[in-house]
C-alpha positions in Angstrom: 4.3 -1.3 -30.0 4.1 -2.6 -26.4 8.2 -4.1 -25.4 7.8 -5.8 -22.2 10.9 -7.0 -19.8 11.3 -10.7 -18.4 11.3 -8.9 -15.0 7.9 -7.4 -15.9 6.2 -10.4 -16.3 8.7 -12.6 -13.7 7.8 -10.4 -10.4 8.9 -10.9 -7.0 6.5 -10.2 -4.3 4.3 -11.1 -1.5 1.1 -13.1 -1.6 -1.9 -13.9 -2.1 -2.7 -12.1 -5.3 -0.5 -10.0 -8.0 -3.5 -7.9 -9.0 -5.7 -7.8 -5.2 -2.2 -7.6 -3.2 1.2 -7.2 -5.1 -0.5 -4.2 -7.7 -2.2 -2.2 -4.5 0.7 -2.3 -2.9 2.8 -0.9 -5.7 -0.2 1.6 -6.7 0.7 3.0 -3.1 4.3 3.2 -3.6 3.6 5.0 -6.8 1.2 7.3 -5.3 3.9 8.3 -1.9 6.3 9.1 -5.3 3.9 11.6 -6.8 3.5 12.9 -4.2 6.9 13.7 -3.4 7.4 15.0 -7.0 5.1 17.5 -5.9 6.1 18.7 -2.8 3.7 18.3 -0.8 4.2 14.9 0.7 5.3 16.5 4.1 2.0 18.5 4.3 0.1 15.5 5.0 -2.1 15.4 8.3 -4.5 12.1 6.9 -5.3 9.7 4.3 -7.6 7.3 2.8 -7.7 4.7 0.4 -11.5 4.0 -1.8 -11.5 0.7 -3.2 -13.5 -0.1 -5.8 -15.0 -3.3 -7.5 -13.3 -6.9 -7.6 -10.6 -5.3 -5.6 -13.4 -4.7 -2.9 -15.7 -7.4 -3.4 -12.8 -10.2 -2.7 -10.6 -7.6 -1.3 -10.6 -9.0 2.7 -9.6 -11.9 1.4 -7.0 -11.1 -1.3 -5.1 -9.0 2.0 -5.7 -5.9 0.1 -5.9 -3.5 2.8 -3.0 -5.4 4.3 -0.7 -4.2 1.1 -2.0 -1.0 1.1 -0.9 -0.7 4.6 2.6 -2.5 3.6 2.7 0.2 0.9 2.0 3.4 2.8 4.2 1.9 5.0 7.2 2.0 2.9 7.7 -1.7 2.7 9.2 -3.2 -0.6 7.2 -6.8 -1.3 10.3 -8.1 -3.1 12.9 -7.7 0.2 10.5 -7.2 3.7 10.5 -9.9 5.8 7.6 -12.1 5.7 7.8 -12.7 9.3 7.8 -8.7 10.2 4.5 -8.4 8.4 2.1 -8.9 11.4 4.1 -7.3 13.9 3.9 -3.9 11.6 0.2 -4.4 11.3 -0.9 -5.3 14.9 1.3 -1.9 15.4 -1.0 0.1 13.3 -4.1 -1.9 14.7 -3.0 -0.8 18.4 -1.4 2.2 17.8 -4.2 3.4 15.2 -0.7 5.3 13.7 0.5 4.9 10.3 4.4 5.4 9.4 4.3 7.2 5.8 6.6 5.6 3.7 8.9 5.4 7.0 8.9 9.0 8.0 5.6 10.8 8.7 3.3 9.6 11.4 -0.1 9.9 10.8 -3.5 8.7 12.6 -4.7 5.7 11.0 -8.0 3.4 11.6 -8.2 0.5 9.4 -12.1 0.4 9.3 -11.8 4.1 8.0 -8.8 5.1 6.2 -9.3 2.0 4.3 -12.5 2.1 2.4 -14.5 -0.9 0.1 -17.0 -0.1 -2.1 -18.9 -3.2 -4.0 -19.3 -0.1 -7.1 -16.9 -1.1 -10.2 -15.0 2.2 -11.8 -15.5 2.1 -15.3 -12.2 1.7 -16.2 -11.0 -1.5 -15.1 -12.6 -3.8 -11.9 -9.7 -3.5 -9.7 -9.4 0.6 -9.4 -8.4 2.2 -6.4 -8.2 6.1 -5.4 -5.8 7.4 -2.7 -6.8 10.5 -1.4 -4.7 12.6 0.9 -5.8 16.2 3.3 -3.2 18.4 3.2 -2.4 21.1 6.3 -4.0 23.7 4.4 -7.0 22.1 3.9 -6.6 21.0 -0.2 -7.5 17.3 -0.8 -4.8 15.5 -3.2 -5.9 12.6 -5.2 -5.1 9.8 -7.7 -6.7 6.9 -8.9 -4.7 3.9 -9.9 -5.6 0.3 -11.6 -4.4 -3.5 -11.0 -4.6 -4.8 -13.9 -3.5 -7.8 -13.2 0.7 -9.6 -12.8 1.0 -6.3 -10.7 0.6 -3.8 -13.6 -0.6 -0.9 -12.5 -1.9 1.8 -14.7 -3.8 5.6 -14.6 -7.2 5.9 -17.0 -5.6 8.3 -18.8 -2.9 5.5 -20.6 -3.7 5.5 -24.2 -4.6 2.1 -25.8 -6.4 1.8 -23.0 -8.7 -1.2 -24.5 -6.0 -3.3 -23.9 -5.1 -2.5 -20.7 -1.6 -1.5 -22.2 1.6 0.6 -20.8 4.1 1.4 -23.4 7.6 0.5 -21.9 10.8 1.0 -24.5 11.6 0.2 -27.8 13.4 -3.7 -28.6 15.5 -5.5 -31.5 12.7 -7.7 -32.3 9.6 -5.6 -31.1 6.6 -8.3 -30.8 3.0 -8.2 -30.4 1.7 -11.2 -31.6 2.7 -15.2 -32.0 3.1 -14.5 -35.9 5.1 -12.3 -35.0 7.5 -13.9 -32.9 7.3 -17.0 -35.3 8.7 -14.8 -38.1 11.9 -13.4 -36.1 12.6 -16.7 -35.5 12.6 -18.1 -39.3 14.1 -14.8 -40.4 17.4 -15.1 -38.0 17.0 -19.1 -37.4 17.2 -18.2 -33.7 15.4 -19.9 -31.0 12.5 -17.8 -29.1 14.9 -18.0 -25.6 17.6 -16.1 -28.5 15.0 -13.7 -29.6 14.0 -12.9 -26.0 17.1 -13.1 -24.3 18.6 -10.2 -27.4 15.4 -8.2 -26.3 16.6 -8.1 -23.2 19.9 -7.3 -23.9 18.9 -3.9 -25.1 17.6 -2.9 -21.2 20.9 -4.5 -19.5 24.4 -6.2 -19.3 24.0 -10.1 -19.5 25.5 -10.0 -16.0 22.6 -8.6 -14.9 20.2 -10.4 -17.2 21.3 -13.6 -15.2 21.9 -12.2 -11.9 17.9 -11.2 -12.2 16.9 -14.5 -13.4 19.0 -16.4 -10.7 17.2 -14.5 -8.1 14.2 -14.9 -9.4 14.7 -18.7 -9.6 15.8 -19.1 -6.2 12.6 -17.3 -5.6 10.5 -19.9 -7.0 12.5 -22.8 -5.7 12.9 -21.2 -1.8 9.0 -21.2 -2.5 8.8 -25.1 -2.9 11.2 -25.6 -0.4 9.6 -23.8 2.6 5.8 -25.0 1.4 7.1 -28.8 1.3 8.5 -28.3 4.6 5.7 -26.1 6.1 2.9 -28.2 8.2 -0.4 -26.2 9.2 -3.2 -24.9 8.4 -3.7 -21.9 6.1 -5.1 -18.8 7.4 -8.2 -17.0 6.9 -10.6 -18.9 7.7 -11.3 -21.8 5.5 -9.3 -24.4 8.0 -7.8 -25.6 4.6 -4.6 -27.8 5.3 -1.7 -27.8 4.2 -1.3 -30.9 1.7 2.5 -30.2 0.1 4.1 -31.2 3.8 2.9 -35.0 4.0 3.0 -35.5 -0.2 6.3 -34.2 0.1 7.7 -36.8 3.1 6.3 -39.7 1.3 7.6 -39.2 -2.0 10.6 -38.1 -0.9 11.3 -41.1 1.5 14.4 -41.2 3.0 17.0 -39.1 1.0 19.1 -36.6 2.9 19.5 -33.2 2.1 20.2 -29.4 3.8 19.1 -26.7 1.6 17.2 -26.3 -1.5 20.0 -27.0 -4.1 20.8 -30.2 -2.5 17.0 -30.6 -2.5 17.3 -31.3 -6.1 19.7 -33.6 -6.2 18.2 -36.0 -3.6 14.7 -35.6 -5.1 16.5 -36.8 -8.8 17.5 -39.9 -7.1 13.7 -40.5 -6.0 11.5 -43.4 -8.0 10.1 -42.1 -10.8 7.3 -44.3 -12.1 4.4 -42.4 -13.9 2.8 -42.1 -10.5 5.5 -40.7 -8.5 5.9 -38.3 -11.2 2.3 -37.0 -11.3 2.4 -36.7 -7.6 6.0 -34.9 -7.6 4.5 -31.8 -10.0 1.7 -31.7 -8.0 3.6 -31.3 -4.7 5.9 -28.6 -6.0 2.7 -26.6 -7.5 0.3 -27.1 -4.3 3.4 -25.9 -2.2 4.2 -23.0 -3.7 0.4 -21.7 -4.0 0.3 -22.9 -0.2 3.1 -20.3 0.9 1.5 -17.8 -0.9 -2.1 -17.8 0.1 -0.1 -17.5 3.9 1.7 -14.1 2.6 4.6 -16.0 1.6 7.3 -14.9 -1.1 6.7 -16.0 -4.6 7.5 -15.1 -8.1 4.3 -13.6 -9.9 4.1 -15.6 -12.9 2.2 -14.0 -14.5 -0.3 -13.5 -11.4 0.4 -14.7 -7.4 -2.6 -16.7 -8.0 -1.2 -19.0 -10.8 2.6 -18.5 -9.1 2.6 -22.2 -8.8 2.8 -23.7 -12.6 5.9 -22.4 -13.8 8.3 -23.5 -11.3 6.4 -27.5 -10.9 6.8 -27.7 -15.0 10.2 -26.6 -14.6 11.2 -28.4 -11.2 9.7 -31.5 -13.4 12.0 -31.1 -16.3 15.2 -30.6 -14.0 14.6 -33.6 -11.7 12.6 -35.8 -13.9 13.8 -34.9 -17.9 17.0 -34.0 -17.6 19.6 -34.5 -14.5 22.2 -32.2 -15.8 20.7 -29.2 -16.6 21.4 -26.4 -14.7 21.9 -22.5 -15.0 21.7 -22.3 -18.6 18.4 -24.1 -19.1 16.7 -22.6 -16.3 17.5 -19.4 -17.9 15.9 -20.6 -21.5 12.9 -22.0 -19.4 11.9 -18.4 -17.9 13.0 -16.3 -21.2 10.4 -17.9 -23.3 7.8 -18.5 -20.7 7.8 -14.7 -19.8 7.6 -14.2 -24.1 4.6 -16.1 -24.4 2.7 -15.0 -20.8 3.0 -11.3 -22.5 1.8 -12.2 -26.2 -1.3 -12.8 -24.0 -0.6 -9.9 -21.8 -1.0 -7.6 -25.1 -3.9 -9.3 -26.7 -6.0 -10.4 -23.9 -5.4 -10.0 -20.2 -3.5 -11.5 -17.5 -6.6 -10.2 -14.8 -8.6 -12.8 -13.3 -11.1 -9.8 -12.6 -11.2 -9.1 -16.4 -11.3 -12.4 -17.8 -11.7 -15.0 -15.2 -9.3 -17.8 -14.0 -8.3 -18.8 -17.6 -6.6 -15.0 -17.7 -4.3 -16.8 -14.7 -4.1 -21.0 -14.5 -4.5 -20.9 -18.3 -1.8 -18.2 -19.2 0.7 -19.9 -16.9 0.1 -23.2 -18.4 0.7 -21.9 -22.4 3.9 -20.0 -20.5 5.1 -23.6 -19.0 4.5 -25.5 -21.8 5.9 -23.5 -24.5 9.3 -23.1 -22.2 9.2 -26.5 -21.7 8.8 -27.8 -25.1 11.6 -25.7 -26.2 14.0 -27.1 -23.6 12.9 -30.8 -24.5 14.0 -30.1 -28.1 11.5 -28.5 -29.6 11.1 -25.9 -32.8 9.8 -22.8 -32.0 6.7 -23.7 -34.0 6.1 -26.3 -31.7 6.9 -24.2 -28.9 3.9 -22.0 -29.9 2.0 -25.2 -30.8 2.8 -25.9 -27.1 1.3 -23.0 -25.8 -2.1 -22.9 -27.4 -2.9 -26.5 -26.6 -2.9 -25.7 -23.4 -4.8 -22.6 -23.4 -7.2 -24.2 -25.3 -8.3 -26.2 -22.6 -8.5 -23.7 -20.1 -10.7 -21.8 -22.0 -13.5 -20.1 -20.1 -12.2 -21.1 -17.0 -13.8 -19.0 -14.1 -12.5 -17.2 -11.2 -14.4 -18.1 -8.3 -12.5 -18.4 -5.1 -14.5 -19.4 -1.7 -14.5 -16.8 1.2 -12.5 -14.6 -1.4 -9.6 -16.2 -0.4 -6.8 -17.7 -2.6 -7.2 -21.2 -1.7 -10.1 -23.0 -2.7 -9.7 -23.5 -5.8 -6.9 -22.0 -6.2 -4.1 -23.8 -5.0 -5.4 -27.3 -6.7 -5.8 -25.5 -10.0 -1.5 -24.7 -10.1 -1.2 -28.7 -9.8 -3.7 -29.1 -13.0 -2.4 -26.0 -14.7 0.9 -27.7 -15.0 0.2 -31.2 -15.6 -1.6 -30.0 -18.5 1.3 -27.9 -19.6 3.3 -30.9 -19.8 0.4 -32.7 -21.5 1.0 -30.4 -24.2 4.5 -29.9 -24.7 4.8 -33.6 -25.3 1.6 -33.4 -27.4 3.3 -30.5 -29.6 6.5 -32.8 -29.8 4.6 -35.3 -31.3 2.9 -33.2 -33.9 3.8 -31.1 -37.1 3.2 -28.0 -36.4 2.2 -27.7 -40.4 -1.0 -29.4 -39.4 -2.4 -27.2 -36.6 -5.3 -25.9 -36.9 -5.5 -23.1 -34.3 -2.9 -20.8 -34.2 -1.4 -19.3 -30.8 -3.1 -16.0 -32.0 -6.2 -17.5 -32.4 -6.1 -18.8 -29.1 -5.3 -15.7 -27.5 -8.4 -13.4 -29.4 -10.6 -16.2 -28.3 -9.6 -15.8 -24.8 -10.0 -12.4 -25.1 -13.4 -12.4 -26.6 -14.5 -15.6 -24.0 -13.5 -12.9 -21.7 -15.6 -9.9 -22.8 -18.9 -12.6 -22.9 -18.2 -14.1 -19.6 -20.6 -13.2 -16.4 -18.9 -10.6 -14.0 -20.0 -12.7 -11.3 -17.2 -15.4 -12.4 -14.3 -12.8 -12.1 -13.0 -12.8 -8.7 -15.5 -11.5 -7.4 -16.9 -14.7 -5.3 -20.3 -13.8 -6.8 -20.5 -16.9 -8.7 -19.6 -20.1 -8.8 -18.2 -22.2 -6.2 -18.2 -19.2 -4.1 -22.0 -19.2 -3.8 -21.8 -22.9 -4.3 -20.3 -23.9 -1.3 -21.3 -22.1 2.0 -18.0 -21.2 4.3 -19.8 -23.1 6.7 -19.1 -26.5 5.2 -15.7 -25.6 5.1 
């Protein structure tokens, strides 16, 4: 039985991409680790990194070789400045020397240390091997996969169909929605309950909510700085930012200094239906705007759908309910990281393996099942919640212009979460009794839409609006 942590699913980490950036750069951490473990770390004279498949094909434009640099480097995506990241690679770039892990300098040339290849490993689509020359000649080597929210796994992981790593044991071990259904009518808790006990069996509820307050300043620091960030995004594209200019008219002219006080000014805002559309929108278009920059965001699941979650629950907190604070926000992420790894176990959260639904539709069943559980809802509807709106993400492709995590990327976070409000208030409305596909229907189907789908519509820009629309017109 697969037990995965709230603080697997909820990661902190740099942009653009949890499986094309966040999992490289952790599969290089790993790698330095090993290495160390066996002794020979210190005999290194040179390395090089193979990339392989979607990692490679969309790689340039995901900043992959940029977080296998970060990672070599030593540089921990959930605490290194933002702003020191291009002064450490132009350093490299001129200096053609790479820092191991902060302590061995070794010569390093981008073009060919770093090495793309369009072949796909067999495995999985986002494999890469590190491969190190030792002084006496040897070649060390080891292979590692993305798999997507910034898993990382070896080939040799059992249940390997699945895309599965087996983490510790819990209370209430869960695999399925049935599943979780049935511990909550067997103990009459609520599925934040069930989760949050989970938990409990990894760490002290002191840290439980230390973690979950950090990673929620996380995700509001990343609405902050994208609503009060003007530019243009780079890579290419010239795509603008949009949160900036929604942001100063909607919020008019309320006075505020920091993020928390944010809140409270944008709860005194006019909410007509309009407003309210436009308010979610802003907070999901600015978060995906700071990370397509290399901004900080909370992977939730993936950097590419980092948006959803924090717009559905910035909407419940300054449009639903004014006085909810610390406590809901802590229900809200417990059961959205429940449901986001139901789907993590029975399908994929890799847009390389099963297209954009894997991302914008899995964050959308997360948001709306967390949010129809803080609007009163039974866990039954909760679930209810969650398939409705992964039903209609179904089949969506991954198919991002220039390889780059914008277009259209960054408008499918606003329509991720409208639609997972859409369907909490839908599930409210509905008896769960007459539901007619299950959560764990939903979540096969996915996986089998996933299987049938054309590689060229998993981020791999081989399909698409990739092909669709030249760079030119952009």
């Amino acid at each position: 039985m697969e037990c995965i942590s709230v603080f697997d699913m909820l990661k902190i980490g740099i942009g653009p991409s949890s499986s094309h950036t966040l999992g490289p750069w952790r599969a290089a951490e790993r790698w330095i680790a090993e290495l160390k473990e066996e002794k020979v770390f210190a005999d290194l004279i040179d390395v090089k990194v193979h990339v392989y498949g979607s990692l490679s094909l969309t790689g340039k434009g995901h900043a992959t070789d940029l977080a296998i640099l970060l990672g070599l480097s030593g540089c921990d995506p959930e605490f290194f400045p933002v702003e020191d990241i291009a002064p450490l690679i132009d350093k490299v770039k001129t200096t053609h020397q790479l820092t191991l892990n902060g302590e061995l300098i070794l010569p390093f040339q981008f073009s060919e240390n770093i090495v793309f290849h369009r072949t796909f490993l067999p495995f999985h689509a986002n494999g890469l091997t590190f491969e190190g020359t030792l002084a006496d000649g040897r070649v060390v080597s080891e292979t590692y996969y993305s798999i997507g929210g910034g898993f990382v796994v070896k080939e040799e992981r059992e249940h390997a169909k699945e895309n599965k790593e087996i983490f510790r044991t819990f209370p209430f071990p869960i695999q399925k929605g049935d599943e979780l259904l049935a511990c909550c009518q067997k103990t009459g808790k609520s599925i934040s309950e069930i989760v949050l006990e989970n938990e409990q069996s990894l760490r002290s509820d002191e840290e439980i909510d230390k973690e979950l307050e950090r990673i929620w300043n996380t995700m509001l620091e990343s609405m902050y700085t994208g609503c009060h960030t003007q530019g243009i995004l780079p890579g290419g594209l010239n795509v603008r930012r949009r949160a900036f200019e929604m942001h100063q008219r909607l919020k008019g002219d309320v006075i505020y200094s920091n993020p928390h006080d944010w809140i409270a000014a944008i709860r005194k805002t006019e909410v007509k239906f309009r407003q309210i559309l436009k308010w979610v929108s802003c907070f999901a278009l600015s978060v995906n705007e700071v990370n397509a920059s290399l901004g900080r965001v909370v992977t939730a699941p993936t950097n590419g759908s980092a948006g959803v979650i924090p717009a559905v629950l910035m909407y419940y907190l300054v449009i639903e309910n004014h006085e909810a604070g610390r406590e809901e926000i802590k229900k809200f992420l417990l059961v959205a990281s429940e449901i986001g790894s139901i789907f993590k176990k029975g399908a994929t959260i890799s847009a390389a393996m099963g297209g954009c639904q894997a991302e914008i539709g899995v964050s959308s069943a997360m948001a709306a099942g967390a949010l129809c559980e803080l609007l009163g809802g039974t866990p039954e509807q909760a679930l209810m919640a969650a398939e409705i709106a992964m039903e209609h993400h179904l089949g969506l492709t991954c198919d991002p212009i220039g390889g780059l995590v914008q277009i259209p990327c960054i408008e499918r976070n606003s329509m991720g979460a409208i639609k997972a409000i859409n369907a909490a208030e839908l599930a409210l409305e509905s008896d769960p009794k007459d539901a007619k596909v299950p959560l764990d229907k939903v979540v096969n189907t996915m996986w089998e839409t996933a299987k049938d789908m054309n590689s060229k519509y998993k981020e791999t820009s081989e399909g698409g609006l990739a092909v669709g629309v030249y760079l030119s017109d952009c």
